[in-house]
N, C-alpha and C positions, 0 to 999 in steps of 0.2 A: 582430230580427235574422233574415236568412235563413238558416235549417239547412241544412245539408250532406245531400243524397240521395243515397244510392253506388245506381247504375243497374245494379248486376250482380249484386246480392247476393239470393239465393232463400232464403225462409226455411220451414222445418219448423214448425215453431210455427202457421203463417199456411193451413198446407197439410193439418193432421192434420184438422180439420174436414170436407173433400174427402176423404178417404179414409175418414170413418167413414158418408157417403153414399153412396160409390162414386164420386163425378163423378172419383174422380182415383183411385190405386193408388198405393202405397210404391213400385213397380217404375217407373212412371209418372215420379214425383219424381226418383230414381234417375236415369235416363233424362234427365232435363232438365239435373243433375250434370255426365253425359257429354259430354253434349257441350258443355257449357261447357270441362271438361277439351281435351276435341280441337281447341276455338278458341281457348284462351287458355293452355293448357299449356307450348305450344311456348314462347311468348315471357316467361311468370313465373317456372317453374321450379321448383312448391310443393314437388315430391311427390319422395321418392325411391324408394316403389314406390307400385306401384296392382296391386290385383288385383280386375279387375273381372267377373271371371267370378265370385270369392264372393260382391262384392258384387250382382248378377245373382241369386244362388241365396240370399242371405238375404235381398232385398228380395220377393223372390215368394215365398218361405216369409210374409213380415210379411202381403203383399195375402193372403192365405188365411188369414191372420187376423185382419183385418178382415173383410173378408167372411164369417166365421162370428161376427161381434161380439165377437171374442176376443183382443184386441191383449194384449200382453204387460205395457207398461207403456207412461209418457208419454213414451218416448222409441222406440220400435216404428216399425221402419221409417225412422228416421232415418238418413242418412250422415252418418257422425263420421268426421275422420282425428283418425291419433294422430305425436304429435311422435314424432320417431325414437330420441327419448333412453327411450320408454317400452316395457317389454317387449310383444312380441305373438305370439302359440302359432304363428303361421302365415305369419309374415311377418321380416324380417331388424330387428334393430336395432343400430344402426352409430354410431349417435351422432359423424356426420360425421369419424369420424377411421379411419385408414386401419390403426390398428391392431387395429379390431372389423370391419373389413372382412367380410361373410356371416354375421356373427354370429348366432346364433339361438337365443334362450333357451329356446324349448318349451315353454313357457308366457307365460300372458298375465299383465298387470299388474294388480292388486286393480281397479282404474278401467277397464281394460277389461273386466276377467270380471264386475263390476258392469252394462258398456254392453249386451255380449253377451247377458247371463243376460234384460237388458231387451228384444230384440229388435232394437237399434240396427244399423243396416249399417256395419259397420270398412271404408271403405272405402279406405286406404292410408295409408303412413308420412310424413308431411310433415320437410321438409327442418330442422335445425336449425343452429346454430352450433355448432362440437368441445364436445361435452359439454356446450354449454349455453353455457359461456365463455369458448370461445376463437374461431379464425379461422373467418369466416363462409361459406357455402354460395351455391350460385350464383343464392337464387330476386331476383329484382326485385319492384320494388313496381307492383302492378297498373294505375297510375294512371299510371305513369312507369318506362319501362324503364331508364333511366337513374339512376334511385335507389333507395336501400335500402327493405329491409320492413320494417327495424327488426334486434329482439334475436332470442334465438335461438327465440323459437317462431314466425321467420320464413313456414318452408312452411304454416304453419295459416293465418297472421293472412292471407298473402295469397292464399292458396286460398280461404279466405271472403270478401274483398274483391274476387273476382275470378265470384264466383257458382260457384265449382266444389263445393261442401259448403255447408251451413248455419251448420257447427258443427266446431269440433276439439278436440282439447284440447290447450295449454301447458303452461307451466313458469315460475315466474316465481322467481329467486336476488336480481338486483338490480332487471331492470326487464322484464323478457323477455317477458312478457304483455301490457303494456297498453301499454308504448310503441310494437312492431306493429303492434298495433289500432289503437292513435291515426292510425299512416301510413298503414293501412291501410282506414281507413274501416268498421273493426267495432266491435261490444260485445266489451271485455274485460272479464273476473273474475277478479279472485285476492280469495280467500273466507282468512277468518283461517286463521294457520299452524295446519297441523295438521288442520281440519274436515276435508278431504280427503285419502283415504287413500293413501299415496304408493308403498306399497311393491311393487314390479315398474318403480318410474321410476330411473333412473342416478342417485345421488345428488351432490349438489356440497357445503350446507351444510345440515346434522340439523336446526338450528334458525333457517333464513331459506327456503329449500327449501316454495315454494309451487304446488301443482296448479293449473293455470288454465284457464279457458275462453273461446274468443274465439268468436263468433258472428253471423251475421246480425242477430239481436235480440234484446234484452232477455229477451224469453222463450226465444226458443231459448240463451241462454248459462244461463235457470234452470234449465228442462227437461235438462238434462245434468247440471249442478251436483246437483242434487238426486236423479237417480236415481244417480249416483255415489257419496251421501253416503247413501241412502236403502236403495238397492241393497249396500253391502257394510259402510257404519258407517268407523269410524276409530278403531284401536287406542288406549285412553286418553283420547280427547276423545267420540266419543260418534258424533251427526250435527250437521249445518251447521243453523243457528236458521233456521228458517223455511221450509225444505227443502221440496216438495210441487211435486204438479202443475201448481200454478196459480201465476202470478206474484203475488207481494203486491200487494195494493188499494196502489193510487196515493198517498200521503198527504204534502201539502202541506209541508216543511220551513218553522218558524219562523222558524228561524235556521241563518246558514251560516258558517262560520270561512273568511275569505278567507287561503290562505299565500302567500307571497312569495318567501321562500325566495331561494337565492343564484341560481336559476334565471332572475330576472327582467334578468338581464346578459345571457343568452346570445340573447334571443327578439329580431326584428325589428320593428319598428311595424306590418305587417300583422298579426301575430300578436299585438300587443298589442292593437290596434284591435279586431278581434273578439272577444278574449276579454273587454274590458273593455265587448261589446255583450251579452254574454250575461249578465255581472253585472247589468249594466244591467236587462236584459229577466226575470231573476229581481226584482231590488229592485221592477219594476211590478208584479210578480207577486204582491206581499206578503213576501218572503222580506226577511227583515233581515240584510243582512251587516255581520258584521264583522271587523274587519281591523289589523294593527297603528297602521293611520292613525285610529280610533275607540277604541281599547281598546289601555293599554300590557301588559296580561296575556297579549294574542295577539305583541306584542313581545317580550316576555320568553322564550315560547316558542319561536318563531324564532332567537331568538339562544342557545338553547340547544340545537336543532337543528343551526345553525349550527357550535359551538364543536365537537359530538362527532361529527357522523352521517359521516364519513371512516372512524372506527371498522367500519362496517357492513365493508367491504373485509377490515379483521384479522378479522372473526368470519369469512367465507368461506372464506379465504385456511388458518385455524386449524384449519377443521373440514373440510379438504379432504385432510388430507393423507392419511387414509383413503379411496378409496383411489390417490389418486395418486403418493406416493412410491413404491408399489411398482410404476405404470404408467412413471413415468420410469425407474426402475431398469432393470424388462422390456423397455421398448419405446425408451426412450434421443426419438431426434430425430424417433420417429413420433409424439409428441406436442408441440403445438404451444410455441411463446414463452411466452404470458402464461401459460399454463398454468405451464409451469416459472418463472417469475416470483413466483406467488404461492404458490409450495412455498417459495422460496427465502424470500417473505417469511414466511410460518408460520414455517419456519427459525428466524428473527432472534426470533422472539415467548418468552417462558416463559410457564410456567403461572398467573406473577402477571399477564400482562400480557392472557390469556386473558380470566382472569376480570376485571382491570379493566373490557375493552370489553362482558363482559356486563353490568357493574354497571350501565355508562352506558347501556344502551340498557331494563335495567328501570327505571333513573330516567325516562330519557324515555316509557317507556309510561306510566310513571305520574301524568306531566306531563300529557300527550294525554290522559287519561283526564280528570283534575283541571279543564281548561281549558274543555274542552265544556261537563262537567258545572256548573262556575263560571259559563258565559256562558249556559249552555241553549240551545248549538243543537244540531242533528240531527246533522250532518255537517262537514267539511274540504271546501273545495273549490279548486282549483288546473290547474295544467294537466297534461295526462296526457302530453305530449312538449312540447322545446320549438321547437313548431310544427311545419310540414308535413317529410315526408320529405326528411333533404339527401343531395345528388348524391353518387354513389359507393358502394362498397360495401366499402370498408376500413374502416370507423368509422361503426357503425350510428346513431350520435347518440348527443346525450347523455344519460345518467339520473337528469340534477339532479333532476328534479319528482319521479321515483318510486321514489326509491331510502327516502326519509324513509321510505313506508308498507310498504317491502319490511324496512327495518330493524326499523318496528315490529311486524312482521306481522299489522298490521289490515287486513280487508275494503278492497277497493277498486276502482273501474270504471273504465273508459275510456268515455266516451258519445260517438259519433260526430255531435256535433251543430254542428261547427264546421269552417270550412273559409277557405283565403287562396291566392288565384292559382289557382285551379279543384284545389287538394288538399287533402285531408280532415289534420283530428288532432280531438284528444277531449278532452272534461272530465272532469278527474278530481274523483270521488266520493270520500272516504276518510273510514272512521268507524270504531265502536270494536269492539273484540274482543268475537269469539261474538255478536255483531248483525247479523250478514249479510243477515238477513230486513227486519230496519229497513233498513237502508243499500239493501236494493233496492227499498223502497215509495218512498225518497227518491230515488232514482234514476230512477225509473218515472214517477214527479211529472214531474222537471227534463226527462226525453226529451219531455214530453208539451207543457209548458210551451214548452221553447225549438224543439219540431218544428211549435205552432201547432194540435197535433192537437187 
């Protein structure tokens, strides 16, 4: 198959080499950022502030420290944006509703005073959807003005598909992370619930509520993940498995769990075509897939994803209403529909009915778990949207493919290595809790495999 190349995207990862020789500067890098911003700003719409005069004063703070051999950490010098739902000491966070309108918390978020503390450049608040899940923001999808970025870590995914940063960080509740990327032609990461430390992010759901990282590349989405997880830890969990400078050694998946899922109604025969080239081009590769058409246990799974994963929605919906019943009460019709929709539905729920949709979603981790481990393969693998970005911006797409790994809150990626009518989407990775360090050597493998590198 031919891989999908996004021609705009600048990576950090590819560039820290040049800055520890001098042929290039963090300020330099920086620099090439801008003006991507000043040619493609106008017509995406990522960012809802930028201050580029700090980020100016903390990239030339990073070059002077390179130049005395003394970089901070492996993210030094890097331009990160932060989604707008996340706090930042210096900058407004508004979380796209007009009721935080200038808001400014005065301090930063655990994941930014992690980035900071590492010498990373903040260099603006990227645009998101009302809190994450309501009515969307004005950015477009860099590939096509006329369709969406996706979910709500929209301003990231298309600031990086558009070469204006390397790297940002997300949010992913049900799909907000990786189905972006996918439109948008980057690496996305949501690392299991929890690895990453959340607190300074606007919360939606306690226990679906995932940090994400969309990026230029594979390495550049680790190098962030990991000084995040490395840099400040995670109250109760600990750090992310495999955390570290260096992206994990490559290593070859035996086997792959092909899903199916209800998702395969919605996709087009271009998007089936490709995706069924890339299985393809793993099975030459050695990788043995399986799939409910070889194995009725991956059936069985599906159809029990199937019967419950709707549930995902009552757990959101349950654990929201902290704190938004008391946002509707205050702020009445400055909060959006769906928002008051899914108060109304918590509403209708009791506390049996709570813990019923928890029961069924520790069954199903436990299923996920059982099934791998029964077949012995590495990973899940499936589509990470379905297919390229559709026209409009009232209805970011759908999140059949990635709502199953956002219910379970296992590791998972977007890999930019597919593409139908000149538009990127991604294959999605999904593997087992507290493995994020596997799941990225298997990931590293399949980029390398299906790019030919």
């Amino acid at each position: 198959m031919k891989a999908w190349r996004n021609p705009y995207i600048v990576s950090f990862a590819d560039a820290v080499a040049d800055f520890k020789t001098g042929r290039q500067t963090p300020r330099d890098f920086l620099e090439q950022c801008i003006a991507n911003v000043n040619q493609y700003e106008a017509r995406v719409k990522a960012f809802v502030t930028l201050d580029r005069k700090a980020a100016r004063k903390a990239a030339d703070e990073s070059t002077k420290r390179y130049k005395a051999g003394k970089p901070l950490s492996m993210v030094d010098g890097c331009p990160v944006g932060i989604k707008d739902i996340i706090a930042t000491k210096d900058m407004p966070t508004q979380m796209n509703s007009p009721a935080f309108k200038g808001w400014q918390s005065g301090q930063d978020a655990a994941c930014v005073q992690a980035l900071r503390e590492g010498g990373a450049v903040i260099f603006g608040k990227t645009v998101t959807t009302e809190f994450a899940i309501g009515f969307s923001g004005p950015t477009t999808n860099p590939f096509d003005a006329a369709r969406t970025p996706g979910g709500s870590s929209s301003g990231t995914a298309a600031a990086v598909g558009a070469g204006m940063m390397p790297v940002g960080l997300g949010t992913q509740t049900q799909g907000s992370t990786l189905r972006p990327a996918s439109y948008c032609g980057a690496v996305g990461f949501k690392p299991t619930i929890g690895a990453l430390n959340l607190a300074g992010v606007h919360p939606l759901s306690a226990t679906k509520d995932h940090l994400g990282v969309i990026g230029a590349t594979l390495e550049d989405v680790w190098r962030v993940a990991s000084q995040i997880s490395l840099g400040i830890g995670s109250p109760g969990y600990g750090f992310m498995n495999g955390a570290g400078e260096n992206l994990p050694l490559a290593v070859q998946p035996q086997k792959l769990i092909r899903l199916y899922t209800r998702g395969w109604t919605e996709i087009d025969t271009n998007t089936s075509e490709t995706f069924e080239d890339a299985i393809a081009a793993l099975s030459k590769a050695g990788v043995e897939i399986v799939s409910k058409d070889n194995d009725p246990r991956v059936a069985e799974f599906e159809a029990a994803i199937e019967r419950d994963v709707d549930t995902a929605l009552d757990i959101v919906a349950y654990e929201m209403k902290w704190p938004f019943q008391d946002y509707l009460a205050r702020y009445g019709d400055k909060i959006g529909k769906r928002i008051h929709g899914l108060i109304d539905r918590a509403r209708k729920m009791s506390p049996a009915d709570y813990l019923a949709v928890l029961e069924k979603r520790r069954a199903i981790r436990a299923r996920c778990r059982e099934l791998a481990t029964a077949v012995g393969a590495d990973a899940y693998v499936t589509l990470a949207s379905s297919g390229p970005a559709i026209t409009g911006f009232e209805f970011s797409g759908s999140r059949t493919f990635i709502v199953p790994g956002s219910w379970l809150g296992f590791p998972a990626f977007s890999l930019p290595v597919m593409h139908a009518d000149g538009l990127p989407f991604g294959l999605q990775l999904l593997g087992l809790d507290h493995q994020d360090g596997n799941l990225c050597a298997t990931a590293s493998w399949v980029m390398k495999a299906l790019s030919g590198d």
